[in-house]
VOGUMI-852518 format. One record per residue: x, y, z of N, C-alpha, C, O in turn. Coordinates in steps of 0.02 Angstrom, whole numbers, plus 50000, padded with zeros to 5 digits. Atoms other than C-alpha are relative to their C-alpha. Last residue first. Layout:
XYZXYZXYZXYZ;...
! end
This chain:
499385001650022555895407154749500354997349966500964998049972;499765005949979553885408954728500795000149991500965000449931;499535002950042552915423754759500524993850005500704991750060;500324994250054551615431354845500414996849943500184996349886;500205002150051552245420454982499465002449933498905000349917;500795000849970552095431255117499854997849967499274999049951;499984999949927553965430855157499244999150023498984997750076;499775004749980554395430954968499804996950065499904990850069;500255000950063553335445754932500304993750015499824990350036;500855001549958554065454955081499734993949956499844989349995;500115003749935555805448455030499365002350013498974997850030;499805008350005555555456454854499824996850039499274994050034;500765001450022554905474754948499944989849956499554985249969;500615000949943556345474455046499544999049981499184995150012;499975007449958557645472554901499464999050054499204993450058;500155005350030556735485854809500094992250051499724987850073;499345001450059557135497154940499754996649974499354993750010;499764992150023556315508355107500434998449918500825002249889;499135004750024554975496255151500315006949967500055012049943;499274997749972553735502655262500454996549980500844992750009;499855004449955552065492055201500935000950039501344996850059;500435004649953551065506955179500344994550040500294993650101;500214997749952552485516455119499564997750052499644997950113;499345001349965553395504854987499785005450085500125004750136;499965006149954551665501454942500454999950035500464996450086;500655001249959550945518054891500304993150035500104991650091;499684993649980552655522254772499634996450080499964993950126;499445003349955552385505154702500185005750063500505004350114;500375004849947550275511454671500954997850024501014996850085;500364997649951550935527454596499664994850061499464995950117;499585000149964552205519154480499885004250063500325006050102;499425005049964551255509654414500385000150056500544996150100;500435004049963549895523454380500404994550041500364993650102;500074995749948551245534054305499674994750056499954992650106;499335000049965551665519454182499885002650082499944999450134;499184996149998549995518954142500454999050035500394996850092;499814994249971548765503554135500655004949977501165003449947;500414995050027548485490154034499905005750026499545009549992;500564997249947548895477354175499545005449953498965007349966;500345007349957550225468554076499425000750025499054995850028;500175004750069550955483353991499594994850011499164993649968;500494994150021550915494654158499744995549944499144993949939;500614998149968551875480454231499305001749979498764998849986;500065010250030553315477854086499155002150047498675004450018;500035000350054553355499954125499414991949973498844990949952;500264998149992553635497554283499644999649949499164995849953;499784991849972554985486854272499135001949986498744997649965;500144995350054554475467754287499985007350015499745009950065;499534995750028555685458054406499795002849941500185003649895;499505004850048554505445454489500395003449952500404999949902;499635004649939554385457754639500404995949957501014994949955;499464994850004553595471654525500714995650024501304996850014;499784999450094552515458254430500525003750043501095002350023;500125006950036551775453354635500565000949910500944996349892;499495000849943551735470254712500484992949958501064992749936;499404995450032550685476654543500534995150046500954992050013;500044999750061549315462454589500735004549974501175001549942;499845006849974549325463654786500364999549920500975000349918;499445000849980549085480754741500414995850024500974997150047;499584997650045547725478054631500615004150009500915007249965;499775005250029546805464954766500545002649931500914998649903;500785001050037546835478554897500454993249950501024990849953;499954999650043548145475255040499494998749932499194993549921;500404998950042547955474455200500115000949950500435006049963;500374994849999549555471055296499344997549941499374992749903;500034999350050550225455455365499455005649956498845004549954;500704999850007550815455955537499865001149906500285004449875;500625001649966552265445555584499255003049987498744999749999;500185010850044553555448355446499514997450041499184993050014;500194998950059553425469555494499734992549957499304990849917;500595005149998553625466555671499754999149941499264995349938;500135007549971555345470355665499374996650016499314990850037;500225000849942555345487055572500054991950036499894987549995;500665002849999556365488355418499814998650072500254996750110;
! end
């Protein structure tokens, strides 16, 4: 992961804030899609989209973002 990555906080629309958020609190793609009414595919087109935008290369990285920008609570 880059080192400036916990200092700037990226853009993010409000329905990827939204997926980032269910994926973080440990719903599979799927649990997600169910929740949101959406497809699977779709799910797994916006995690695909985030682990790039915000350069994470692992679940665990994407968690800690989410943790780090309070998106979520420990």
């Amino acid at each position: 992961m880059q080192q400036g990555l916990f200092f700037m906080k990226k853009d993010l629309t409000p329905r990827e804030s939204e997926i980032l958020v269910l994926i973080a609190e440990g719903l599979s793609n799927r649990g997600a899609a169910e929740r949101l009414g959406i497809s699977v595919r779709t799910v797994e087109g916006y995690r695909a989209r985030l682990m790039i935008k915000l350069q994470l290369e692992n679940f665990g990285e994407l968690v800690r973002y989410a943790l780090r920008h309070f998106l979520i609570k420990p």
